[in-house]
The first five atom37 places (N, CA, C, CB, O) and aatype in JSON, in Angstrom:
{
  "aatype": [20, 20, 20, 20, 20, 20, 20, 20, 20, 20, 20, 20, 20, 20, 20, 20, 20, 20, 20, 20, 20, 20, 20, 20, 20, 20, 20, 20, 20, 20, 20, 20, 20, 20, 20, 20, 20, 20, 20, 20, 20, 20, 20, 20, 20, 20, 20, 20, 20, 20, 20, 20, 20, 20, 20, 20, 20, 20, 20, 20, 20, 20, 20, 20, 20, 20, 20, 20, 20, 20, 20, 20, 20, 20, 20, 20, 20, 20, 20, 20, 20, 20],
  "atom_mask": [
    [1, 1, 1, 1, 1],
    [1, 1, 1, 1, 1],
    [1, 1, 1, 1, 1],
    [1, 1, 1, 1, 1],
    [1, 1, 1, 1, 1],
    [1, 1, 1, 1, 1],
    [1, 1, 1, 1, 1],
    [1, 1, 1, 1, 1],
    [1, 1, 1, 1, 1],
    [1, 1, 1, 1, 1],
    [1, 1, 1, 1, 1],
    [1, 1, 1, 1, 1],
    [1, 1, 1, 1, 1],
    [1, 1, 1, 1, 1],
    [1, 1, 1, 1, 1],
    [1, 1, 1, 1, 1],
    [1, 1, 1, 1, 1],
    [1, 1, 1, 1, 1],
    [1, 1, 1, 1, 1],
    [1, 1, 1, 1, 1],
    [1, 1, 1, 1, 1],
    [1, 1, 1, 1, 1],
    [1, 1, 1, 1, 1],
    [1, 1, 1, 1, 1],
    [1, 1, 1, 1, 1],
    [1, 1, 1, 1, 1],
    [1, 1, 1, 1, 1],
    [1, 1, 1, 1, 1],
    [1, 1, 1, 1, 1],
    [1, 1, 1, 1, 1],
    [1, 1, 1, 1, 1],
    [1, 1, 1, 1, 1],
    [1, 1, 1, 1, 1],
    [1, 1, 1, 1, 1],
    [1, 1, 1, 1, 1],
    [1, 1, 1, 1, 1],
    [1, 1, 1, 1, 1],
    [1, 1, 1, 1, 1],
    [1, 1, 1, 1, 1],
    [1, 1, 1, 1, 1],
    [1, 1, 1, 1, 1],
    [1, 1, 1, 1, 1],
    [1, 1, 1, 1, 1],
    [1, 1, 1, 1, 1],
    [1, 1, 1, 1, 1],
    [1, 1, 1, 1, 1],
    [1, 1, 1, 1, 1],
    [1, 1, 1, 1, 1],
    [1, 1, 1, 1, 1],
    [1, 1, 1, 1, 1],
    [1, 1, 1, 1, 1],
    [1, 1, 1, 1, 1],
    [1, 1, 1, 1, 1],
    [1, 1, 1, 1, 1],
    [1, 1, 1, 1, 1],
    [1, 1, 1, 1, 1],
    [1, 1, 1, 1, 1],
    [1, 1, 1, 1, 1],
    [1, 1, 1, 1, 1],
    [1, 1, 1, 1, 1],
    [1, 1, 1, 1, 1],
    [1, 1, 1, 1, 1],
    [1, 1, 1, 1, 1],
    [1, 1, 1, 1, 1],
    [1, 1, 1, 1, 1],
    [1, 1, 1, 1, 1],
    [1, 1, 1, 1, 1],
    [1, 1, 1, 1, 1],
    [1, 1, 1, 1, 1],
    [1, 1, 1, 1, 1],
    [1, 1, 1, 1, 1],
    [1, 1, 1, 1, 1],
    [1, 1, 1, 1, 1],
    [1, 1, 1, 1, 1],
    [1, 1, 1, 1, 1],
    [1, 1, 1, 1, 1],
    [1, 1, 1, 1, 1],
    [1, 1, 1, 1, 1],
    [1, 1, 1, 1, 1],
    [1, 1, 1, 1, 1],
    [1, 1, 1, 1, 1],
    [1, 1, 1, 1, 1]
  ],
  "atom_positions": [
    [[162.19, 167.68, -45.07], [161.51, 168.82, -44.51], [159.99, 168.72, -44.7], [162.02, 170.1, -45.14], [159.3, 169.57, -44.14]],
    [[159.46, 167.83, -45.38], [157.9, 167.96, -46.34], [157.7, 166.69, -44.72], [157.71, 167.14, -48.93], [157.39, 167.17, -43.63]],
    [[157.85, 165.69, -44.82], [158.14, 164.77, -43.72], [156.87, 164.8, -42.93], [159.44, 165.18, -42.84], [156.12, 163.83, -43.04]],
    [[156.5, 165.89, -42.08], [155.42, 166.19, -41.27], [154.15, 165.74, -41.83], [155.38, 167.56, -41.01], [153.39, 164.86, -41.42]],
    [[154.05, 166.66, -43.06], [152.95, 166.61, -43.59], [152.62, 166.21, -44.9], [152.6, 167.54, -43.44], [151.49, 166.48, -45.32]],
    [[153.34, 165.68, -45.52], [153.64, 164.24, -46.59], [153.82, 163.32, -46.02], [154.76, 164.13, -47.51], [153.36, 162.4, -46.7]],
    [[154.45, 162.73, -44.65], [154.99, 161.28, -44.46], [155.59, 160.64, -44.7], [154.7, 160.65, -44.53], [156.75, 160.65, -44.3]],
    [[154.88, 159.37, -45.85], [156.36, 158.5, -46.25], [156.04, 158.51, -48.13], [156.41, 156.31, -45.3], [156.34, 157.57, -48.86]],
    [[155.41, 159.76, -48.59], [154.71, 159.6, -49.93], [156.1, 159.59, -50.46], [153.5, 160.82, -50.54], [156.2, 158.67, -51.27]],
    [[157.48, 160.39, -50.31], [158.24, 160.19, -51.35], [159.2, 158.84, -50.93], [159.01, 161.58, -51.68], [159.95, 158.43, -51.82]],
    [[159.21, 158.34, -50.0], [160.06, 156.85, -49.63], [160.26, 156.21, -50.94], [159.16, 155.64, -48.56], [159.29, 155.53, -51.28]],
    [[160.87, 156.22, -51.45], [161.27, 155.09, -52.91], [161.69, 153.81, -52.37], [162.72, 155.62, -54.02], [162.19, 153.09, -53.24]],
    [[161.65, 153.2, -50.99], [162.51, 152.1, -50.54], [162.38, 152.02, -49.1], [163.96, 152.26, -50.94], [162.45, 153.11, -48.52]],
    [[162.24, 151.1, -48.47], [162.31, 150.25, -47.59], [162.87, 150.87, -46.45], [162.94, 149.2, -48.0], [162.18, 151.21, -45.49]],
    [[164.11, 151.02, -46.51], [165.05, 151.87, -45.48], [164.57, 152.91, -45.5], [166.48, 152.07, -45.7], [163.84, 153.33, -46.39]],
    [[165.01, 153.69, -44.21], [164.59, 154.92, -43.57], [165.62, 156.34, -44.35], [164.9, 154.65, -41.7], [165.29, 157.5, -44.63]],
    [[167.19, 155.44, -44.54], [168.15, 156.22, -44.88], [168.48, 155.69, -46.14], [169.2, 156.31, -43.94], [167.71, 154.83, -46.59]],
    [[169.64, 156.08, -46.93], [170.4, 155.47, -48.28], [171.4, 154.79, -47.59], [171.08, 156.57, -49.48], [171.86, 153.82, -48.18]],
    [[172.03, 155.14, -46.06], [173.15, 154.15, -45.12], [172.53, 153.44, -44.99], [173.82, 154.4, -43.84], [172.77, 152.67, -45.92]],
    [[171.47, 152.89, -44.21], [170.72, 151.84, -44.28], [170.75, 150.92, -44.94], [169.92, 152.02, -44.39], [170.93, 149.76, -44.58]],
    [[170.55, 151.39, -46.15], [170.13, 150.33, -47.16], [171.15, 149.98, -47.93], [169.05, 150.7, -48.03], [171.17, 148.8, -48.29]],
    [[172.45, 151.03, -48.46], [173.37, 150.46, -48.36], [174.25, 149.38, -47.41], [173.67, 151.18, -48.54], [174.61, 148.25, -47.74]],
    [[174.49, 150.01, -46.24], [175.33, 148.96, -45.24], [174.32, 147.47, -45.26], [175.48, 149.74, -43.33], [174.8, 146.4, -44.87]],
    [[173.09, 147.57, -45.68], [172.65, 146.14, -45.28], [172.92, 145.3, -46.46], [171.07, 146.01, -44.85], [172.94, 144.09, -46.25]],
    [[173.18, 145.82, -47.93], [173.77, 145.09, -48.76], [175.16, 144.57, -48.57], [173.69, 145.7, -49.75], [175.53, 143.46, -48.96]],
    [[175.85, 145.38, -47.98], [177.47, 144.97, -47.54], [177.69, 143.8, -47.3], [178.04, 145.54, -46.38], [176.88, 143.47, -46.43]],
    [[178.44, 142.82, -47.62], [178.8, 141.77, -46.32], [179.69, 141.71, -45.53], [178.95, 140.7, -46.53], [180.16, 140.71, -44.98]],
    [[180.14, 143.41, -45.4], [180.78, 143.59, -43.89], [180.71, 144.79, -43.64], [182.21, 143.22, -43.63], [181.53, 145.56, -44.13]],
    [[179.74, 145.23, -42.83], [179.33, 146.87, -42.53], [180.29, 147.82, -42.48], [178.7, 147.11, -41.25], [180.11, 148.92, -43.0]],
    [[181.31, 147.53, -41.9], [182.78, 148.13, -41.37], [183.39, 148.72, -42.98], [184.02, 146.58, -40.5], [184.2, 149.65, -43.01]],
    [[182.9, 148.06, -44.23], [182.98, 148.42, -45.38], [182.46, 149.95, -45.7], [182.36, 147.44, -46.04], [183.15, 150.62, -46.46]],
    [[181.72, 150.3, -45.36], [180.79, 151.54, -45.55], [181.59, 152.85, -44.8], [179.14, 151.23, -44.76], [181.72, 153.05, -43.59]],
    [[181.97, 153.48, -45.69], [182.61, 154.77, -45.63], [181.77, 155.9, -45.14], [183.09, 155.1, -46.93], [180.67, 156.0, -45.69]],
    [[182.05, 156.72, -44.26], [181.6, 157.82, -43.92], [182.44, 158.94, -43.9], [181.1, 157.67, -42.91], [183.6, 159.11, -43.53]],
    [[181.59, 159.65, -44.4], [182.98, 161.24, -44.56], [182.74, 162.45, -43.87], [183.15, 162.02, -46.23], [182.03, 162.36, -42.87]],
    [[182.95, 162.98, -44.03], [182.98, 164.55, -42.66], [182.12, 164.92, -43.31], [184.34, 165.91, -42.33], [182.0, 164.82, -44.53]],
    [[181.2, 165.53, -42.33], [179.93, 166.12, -42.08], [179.77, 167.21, -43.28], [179.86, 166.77, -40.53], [180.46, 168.22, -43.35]],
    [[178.68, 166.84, -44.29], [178.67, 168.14, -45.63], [177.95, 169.34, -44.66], [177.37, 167.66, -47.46], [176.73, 169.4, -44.48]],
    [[178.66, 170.02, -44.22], [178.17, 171.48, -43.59], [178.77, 172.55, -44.56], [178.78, 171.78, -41.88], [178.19, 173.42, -45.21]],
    [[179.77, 172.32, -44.52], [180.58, 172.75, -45.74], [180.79, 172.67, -47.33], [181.38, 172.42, -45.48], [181.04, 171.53, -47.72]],
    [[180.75, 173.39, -48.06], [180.62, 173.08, -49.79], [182.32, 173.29, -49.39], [179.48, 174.47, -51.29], [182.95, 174.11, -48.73]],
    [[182.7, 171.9, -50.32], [184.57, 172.31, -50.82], [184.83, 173.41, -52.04], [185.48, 170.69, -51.58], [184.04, 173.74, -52.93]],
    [[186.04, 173.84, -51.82], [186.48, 174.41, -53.13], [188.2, 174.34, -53.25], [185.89, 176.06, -53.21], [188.99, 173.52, -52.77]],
    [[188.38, 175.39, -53.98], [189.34, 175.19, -54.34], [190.89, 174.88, -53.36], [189.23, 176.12, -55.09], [191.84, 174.13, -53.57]],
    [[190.66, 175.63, -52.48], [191.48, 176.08, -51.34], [190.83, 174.86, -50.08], [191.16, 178.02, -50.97], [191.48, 174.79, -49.04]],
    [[189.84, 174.15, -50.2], [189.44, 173.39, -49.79], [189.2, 172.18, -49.46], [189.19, 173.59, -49.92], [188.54, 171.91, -48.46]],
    [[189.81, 171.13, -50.38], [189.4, 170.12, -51.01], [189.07, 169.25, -50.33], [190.07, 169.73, -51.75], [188.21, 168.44, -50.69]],
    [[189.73, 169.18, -49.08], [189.3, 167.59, -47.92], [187.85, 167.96, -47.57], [190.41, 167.38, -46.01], [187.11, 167.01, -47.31]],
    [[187.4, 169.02, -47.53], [185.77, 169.23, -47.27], [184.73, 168.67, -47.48], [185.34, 170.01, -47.67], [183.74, 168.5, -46.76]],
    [[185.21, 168.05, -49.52], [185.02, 166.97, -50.07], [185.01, 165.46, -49.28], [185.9, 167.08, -50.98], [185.58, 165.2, -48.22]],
    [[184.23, 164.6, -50.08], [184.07, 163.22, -49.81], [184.08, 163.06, -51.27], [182.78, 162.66, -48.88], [183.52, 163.82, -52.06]],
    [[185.0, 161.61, -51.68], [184.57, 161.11, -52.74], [185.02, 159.55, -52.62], [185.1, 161.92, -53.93], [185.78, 159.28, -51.69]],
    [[184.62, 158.52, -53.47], [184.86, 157.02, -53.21], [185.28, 156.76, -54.6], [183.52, 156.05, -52.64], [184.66, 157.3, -55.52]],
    [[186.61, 155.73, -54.91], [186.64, 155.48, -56.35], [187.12, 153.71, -55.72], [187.98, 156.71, -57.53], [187.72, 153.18, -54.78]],
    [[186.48, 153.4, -56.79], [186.65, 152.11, -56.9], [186.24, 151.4, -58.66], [185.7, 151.54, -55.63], [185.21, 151.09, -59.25]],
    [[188.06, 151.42, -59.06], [188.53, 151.15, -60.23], [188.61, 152.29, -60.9], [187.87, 150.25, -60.84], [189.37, 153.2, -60.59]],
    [[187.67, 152.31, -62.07], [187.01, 153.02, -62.78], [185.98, 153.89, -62.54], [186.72, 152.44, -63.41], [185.75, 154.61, -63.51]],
    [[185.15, 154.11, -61.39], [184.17, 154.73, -61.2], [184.36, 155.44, -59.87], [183.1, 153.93, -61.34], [184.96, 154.97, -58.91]],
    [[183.71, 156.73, -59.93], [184.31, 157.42, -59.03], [182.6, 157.99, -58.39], [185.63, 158.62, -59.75], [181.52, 157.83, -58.94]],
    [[182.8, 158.49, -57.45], [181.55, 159.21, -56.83], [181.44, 160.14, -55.69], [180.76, 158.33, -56.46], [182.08, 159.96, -54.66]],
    [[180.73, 161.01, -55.84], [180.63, 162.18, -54.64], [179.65, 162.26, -53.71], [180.52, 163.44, -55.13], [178.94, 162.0, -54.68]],
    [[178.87, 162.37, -52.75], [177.83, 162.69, -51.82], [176.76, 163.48, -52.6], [178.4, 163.49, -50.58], [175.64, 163.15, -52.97]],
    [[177.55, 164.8, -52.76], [176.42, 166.13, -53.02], [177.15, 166.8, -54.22], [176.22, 167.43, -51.51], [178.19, 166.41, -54.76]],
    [[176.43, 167.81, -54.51], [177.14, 169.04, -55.49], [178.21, 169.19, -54.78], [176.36, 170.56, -55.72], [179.17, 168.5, -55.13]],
    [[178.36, 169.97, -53.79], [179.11, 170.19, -52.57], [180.49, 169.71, -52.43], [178.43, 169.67, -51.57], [181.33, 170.41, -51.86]],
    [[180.74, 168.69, -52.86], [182.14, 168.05, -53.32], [182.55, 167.46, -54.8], [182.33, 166.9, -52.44], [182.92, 166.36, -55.2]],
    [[182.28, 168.81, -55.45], [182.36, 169.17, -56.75], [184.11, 169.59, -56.79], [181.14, 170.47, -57.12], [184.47, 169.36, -57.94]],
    [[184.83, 169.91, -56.3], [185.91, 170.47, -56.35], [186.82, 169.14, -56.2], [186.02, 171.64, -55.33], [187.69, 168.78, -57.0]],
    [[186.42, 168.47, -54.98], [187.38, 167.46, -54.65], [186.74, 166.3, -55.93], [187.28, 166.92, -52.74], [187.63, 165.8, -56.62]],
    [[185.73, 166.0, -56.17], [185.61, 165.51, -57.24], [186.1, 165.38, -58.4], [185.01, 165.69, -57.37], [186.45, 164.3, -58.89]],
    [[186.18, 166.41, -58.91], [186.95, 167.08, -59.96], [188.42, 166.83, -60.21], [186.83, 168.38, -59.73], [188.97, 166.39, -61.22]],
    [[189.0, 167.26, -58.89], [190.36, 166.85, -58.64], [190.56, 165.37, -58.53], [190.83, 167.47, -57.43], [191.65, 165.02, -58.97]],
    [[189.95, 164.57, -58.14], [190.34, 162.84, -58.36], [189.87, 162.53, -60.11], [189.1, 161.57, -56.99], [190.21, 161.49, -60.67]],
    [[189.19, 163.44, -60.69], [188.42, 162.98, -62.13], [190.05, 162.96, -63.04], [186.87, 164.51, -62.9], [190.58, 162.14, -63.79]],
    [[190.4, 164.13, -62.58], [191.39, 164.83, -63.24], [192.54, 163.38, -63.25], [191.9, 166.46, -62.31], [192.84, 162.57, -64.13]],
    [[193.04, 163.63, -61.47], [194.08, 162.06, -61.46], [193.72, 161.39, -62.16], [194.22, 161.11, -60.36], [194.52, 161.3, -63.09]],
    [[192.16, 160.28, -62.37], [192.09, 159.0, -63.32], [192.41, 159.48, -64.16], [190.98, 158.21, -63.61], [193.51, 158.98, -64.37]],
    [[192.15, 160.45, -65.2], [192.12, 160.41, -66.48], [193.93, 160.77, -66.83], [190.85, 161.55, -67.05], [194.33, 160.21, -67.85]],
    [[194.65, 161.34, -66.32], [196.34, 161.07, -66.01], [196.59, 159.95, -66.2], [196.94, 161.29, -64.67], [197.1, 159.48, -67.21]],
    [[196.16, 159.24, -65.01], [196.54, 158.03, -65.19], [196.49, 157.33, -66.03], [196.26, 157.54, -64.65], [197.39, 156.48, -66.05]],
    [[195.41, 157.3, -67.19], [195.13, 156.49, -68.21], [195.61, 157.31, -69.3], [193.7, 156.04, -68.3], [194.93, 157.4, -70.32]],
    [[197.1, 158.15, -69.13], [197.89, 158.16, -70.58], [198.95, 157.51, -70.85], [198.32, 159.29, -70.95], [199.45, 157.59, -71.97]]
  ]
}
């Protein structure tokens, strides 16, 4: 939103986006997950609203916003590891 009239002062990186610069590390773009549009915060009654990615041990969310569905996969790993 600052964009107009800041420019590129907060750019930390190269790419325009964080997809960007992720998918160009990939070595196969088709790798790069996209999830339904955060217009929506998930909750309880909610949960696919959520986006989250786990791979192994480590798990991750987009935003605050998929705090619920988050939560709920945190919950599964740690099940799993009794």
């Amino acid at each position: 939103m600052t964009k107009l009239w800041l420019k590129d002062y907060y750019l930390t990186y190269p790419e325009i986006t964080v997809q960007d610069e992720v998918t160009a590390a990939l070595s196969d773009k088709n790798n790069f997950l996209t999830g339904p549009t955060p217009l929506l915060r998930d909750d309880l009654n909610h949960p696919e609203r959520g986006f989250t990615v786990r791979d192994g041990n480590y798990l991750s969310a987009r935003w605050p916003g998929d705090v619920y569905k988050f939560s709920l996969e945190f919950i599964k790993m740690l099940e799993e590891k009794k």
